[in-house]
N, C-alpha and C positions, 0 to 999 in steps of 0.2 A: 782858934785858928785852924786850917782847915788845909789839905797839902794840897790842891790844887791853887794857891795863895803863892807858893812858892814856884809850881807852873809859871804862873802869870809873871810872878818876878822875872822869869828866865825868858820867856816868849818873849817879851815889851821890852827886855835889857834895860828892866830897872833897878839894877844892881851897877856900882861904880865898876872901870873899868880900868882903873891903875891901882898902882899901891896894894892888890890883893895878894893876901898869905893863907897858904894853906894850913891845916891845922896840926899840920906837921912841919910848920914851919918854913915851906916850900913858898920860891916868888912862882906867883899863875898869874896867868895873860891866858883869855879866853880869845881865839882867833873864829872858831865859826859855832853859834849857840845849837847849829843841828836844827833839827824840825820835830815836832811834838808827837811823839807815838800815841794814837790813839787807843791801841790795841794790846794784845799780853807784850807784856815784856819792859826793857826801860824806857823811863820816861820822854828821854827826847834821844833820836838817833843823827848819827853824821856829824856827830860834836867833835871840834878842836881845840886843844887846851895846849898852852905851852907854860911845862913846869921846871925852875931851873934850866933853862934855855932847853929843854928836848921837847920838841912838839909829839903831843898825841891824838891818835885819832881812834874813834870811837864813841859809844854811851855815855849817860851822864842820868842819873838815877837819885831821884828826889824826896826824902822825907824829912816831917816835923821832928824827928830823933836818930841820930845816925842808929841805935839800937833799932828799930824800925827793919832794920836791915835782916838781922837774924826775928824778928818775930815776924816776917814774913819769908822766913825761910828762903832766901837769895842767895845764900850759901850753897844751898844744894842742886839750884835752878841753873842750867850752861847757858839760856838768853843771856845768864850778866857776868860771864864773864870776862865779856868785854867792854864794861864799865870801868872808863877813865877818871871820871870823877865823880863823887860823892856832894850832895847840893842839900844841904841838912840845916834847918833852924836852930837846932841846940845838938849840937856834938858833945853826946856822952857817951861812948865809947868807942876804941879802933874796930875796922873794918879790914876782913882780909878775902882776899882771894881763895879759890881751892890749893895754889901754890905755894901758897902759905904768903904771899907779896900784901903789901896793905895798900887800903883802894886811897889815891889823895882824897881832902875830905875841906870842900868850902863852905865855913859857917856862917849864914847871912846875922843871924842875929847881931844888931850894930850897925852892918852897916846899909838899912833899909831908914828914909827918913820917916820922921814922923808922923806928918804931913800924908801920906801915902798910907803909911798903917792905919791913921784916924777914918782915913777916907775906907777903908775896908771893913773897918769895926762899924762906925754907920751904914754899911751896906750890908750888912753881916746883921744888924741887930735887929731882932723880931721881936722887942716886947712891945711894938708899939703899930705890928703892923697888923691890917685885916686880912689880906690876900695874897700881897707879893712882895719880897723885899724892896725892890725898888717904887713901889706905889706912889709914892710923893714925888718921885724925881724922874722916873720915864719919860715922860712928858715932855723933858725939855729933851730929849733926843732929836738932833736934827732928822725931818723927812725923810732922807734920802738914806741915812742909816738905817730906817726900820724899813724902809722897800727894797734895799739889797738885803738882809735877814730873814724877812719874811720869806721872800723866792727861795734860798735857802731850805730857810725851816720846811716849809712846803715840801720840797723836792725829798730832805730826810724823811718827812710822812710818805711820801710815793715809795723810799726805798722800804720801810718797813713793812707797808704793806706790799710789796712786791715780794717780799721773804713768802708771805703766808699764801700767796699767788702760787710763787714758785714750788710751793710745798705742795699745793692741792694739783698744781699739772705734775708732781712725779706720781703723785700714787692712781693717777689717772691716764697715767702713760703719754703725759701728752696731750690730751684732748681739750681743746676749749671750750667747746662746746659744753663738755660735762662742769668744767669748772665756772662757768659761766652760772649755768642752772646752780651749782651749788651756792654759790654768792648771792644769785637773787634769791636764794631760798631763803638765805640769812635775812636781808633785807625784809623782803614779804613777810614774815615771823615777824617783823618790830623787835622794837625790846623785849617785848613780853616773852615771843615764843621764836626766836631767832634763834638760838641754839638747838631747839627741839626740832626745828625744820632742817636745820641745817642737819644734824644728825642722823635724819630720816632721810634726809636727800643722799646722804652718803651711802646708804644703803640700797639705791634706788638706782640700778644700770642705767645710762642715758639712752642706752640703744633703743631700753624698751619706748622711751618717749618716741624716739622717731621711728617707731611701727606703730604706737596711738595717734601722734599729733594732728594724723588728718579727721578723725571724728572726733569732733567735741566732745560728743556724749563718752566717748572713752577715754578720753583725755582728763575730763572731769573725772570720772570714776575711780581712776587709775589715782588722780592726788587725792579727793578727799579721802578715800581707801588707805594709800600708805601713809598718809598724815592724820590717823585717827577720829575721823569726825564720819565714819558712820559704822558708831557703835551705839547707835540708839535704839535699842528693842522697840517703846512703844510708840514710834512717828510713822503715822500712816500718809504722810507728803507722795504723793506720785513720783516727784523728779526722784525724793530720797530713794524710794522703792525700786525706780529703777536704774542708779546709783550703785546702790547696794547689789542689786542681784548681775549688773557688768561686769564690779569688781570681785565678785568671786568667781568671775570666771576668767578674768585677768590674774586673778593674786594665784588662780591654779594653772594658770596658762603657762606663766614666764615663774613659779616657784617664789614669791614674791614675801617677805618676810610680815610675821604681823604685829601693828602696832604697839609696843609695850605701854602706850599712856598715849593721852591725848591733849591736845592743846590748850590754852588757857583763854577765858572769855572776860573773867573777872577783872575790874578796874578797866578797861579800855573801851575808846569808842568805838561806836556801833562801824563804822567806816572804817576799823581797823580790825574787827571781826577775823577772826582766824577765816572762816569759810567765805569772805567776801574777798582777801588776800589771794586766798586757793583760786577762788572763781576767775579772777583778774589774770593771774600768771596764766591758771588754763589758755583762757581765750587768746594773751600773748603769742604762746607754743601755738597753740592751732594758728592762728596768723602769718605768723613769720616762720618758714621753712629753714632758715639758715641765718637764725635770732645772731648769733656770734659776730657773724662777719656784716652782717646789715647795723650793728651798731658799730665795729672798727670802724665805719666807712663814714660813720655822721662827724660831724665839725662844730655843728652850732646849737646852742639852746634848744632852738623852736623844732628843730628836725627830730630832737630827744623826744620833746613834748607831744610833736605830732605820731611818732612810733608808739607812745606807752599810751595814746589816747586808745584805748580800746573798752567794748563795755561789757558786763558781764554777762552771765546767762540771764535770760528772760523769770525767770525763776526769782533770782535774787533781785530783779527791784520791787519788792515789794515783800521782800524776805531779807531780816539780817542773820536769821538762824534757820537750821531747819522745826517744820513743827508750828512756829508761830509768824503768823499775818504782819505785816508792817505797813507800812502808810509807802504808797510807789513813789520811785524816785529815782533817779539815775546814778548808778556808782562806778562814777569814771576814776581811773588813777588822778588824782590832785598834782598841782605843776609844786608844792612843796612836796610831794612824795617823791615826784621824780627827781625834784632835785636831791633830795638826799641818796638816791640813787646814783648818781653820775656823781657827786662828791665820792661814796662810800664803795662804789662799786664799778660805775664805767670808766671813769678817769684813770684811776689807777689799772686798772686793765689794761686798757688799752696805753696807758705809761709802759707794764711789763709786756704786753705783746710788741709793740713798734722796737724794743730794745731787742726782743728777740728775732725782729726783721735787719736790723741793723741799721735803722731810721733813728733819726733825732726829730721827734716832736715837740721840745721841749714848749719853746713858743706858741704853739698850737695850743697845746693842753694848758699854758696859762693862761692865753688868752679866751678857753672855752671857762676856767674854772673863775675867772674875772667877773664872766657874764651870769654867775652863778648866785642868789642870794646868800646872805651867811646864815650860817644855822643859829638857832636859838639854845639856847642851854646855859648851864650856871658859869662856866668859863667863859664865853663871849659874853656874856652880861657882867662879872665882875672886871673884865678889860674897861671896857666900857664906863661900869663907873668909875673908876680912876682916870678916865681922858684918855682911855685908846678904843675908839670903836672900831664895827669890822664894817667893812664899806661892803661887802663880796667873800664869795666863799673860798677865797684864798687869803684872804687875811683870817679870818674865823680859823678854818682851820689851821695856819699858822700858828695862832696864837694859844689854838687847845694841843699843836705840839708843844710850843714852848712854855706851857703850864707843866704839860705832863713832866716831858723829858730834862726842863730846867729848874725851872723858879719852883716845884717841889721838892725837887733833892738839894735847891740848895747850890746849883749849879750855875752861881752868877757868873761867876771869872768864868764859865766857858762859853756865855753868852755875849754876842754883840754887844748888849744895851748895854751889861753888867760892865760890861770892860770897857766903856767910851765913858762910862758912870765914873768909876777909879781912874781912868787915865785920867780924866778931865782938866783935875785941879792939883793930880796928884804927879810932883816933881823931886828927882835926887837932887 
């Protein structure tokens, strides 16, 4: 048994609401259950209880053993000292105040029906399951339950990565623009080398972009230089050679840090080539004067698509490295790349930027992330085979929130499904 079970008891008032005693032998009448703290402190706030005819108001503070109390040290915490009542499965021992006064204390064990518990212990048990507790019975979720959840869960994805947004404009003073560049860096990197760019980009002033952006040739110089890829002694390539000899006069120009390691080639496709990445962003920046604000401003798919259509230097089609000859061929940004772009990176941007105007886009950005394919990966392929696919890139990503954030820690009773699953059949 698990204490957010006891949550759920108190949330859904499926606890009897007469005839309760407390464990000090007090008549309790629960008048209002309060609303559920998600945060430090007690479990639900704005609670009213009447004990012995004196109404209280106050906290209401929830665990699988009144001892619970002292092994999480609530004794010495002032958040609970205005906890009214004590909501404990098995009361074994009093509970006091710093006043030395004892907290009343209501023990559900008894009087929760069977019926209700059975339903929790099947939802709860994992020896039979492959991927998610409820795997066998999600399904019959009505429709319209997982399309308000999903928007939901969606929206919790917006705010978390809005945290990590918000963090990259303080230490940027503000600037979009810079934190823009730092997120496609992530992106452009892939899995592979996404942290490594990202890293390098952090060390990379954005100003200096906007005194290169308008020659390519230095614009190129300038990334594949701070991103390690021309530390090659023996490539006699012309573009390399003249590459190499800009950026040392850029890396001495603006004082420019040098690379401690270089990117990784290994296991990935030729099309996701670290310097074919480089080359593509290049040409971006040289393009667009004011990349930040010309994507706040886009609304729809094909506008995205038509922006990232850009080609690389003349160089690289028929080069996936430097040094060695390739078979020519154009290497456009792919509309899957852009799309994981505007999932991973436009969207939520532009979600924390509009809130910083004091706009509500909300509608807007679901109806661009609608028109969005879903991603591929092992969480939207295991939905899937259990009978939930993802139609669009807002159910996908939904649903790789409510993998992470739920159904692996075990966090049914705080999910929608989990709890329309228990209520369903489950009555006092």
């Amino acid at each position: 048994m698990r204490e957010d079970l006891l949550h759920f008891l108190w949330k859904f008032k499926k606890i009897p609401f007469t005839d309760l005693i407390t464990q000090q032998q007090e008549k309790l009448r629960i008048d209002d259950f309060g609303f559920h703290n998600l945060n430090e402190g007690p479990d639900f706030h704005q609670v009213k209880v009447t004990i012995d005819g004196q109404q209280w108001a106050g906290n209401a503070e929830m665990h699988l053993k009144s001892s619970d109390w002292y092994a999480h040290h609530h004794e010495t915490d002032a958040n609970y000292e205005n906890v009214v009542l004590h909501v404990v499965w098995e009361d074994d021992i009093a509970v006091f105040r710093k006043d030395g006064s004892q907290i009343s204390c209501l023990e559900l064990k008894g009087h929760i029906s069977e019926e209700l518990l059975s339903s929790y212990k099947y939802l709860m048990d994992t020896s039979q399951i492959r991927f998610i507790n409820c795997e066998k019975s999600s399904h019959e979720i009505p429709t319209v339950i997982w399309f308000n959840w999903e928007e939901r869960l969606y929206f919790e994805r917006l705010e978390e990565k809005s945290k990590r947004i918000e963090e990259l404009l303080r230490q940027t003073c503000n600037n979009w623009e810079a934190v823009l560049f730092l997120l496609l860096c992530r992106n452009f990197g892939t899995k592979v080398n996404g942290l490594f760019f990202f890293s390098r980009a952090l060390r990379l002033d954005f100003s200096i972009i906007r005194k290169t952006r308008a020659q390519l040739n230095q614009l190129e110089s300038l990334f594949f230089g701070h991103f390690g890829l021309l530390n090659i002694e023996s490539c006699k390539d012309t573009h390399y050679l003249e590459l190499k000899k800009e950026y040392r006069y850029l890396r001495q120009k603006f004082d420019l840090s040098a690379p401690e390691a270089k990117p990784a080639f290994f296991g990935m496709r030729p099309h996701n080539f670290p310097t074919i990445r480089i080359s593509q962003l290049a040409r971006l920046y040289h393009t667009h004067a004011h990349l930040f604000q010309t994507l706040m401003d886009l609304e729809k798919p094909k506008d995205f698509y038509a922006l990232f259509q850009v080609d690389v230097h003349p160089f690289w089609e028929n080069h996936y490295t430097f040094g060695k000859d390739s078979k020519k061929c154009k290497k456009k940004i792919s509309s899957d790349f852009i799309d994981l772009l505007i999932i991973n990176t436009l969207v939520p941007l532009k979600f924390c930027y509009s809130r910083f105007l004091g706009k509500d886009t909300h509608e807007g950005l679901l109806d661009l992330i609608s028109l969005i394919k879903p991603e591929k990966n092992t969480i939207v392929n295991n939905f899937k085979k259990i009978g939930i696919p993802s139609k669009n890139a807002l159910q996908s990503q939904s649903r790789i929130q409510l993998y992470q954030n739920y159904c692996s820690k075990k966090r049914c009773l705080q999910c929608d499904v989990g709890s329309r699953l228990l209520n369903r059949n489950a009555y006092i």
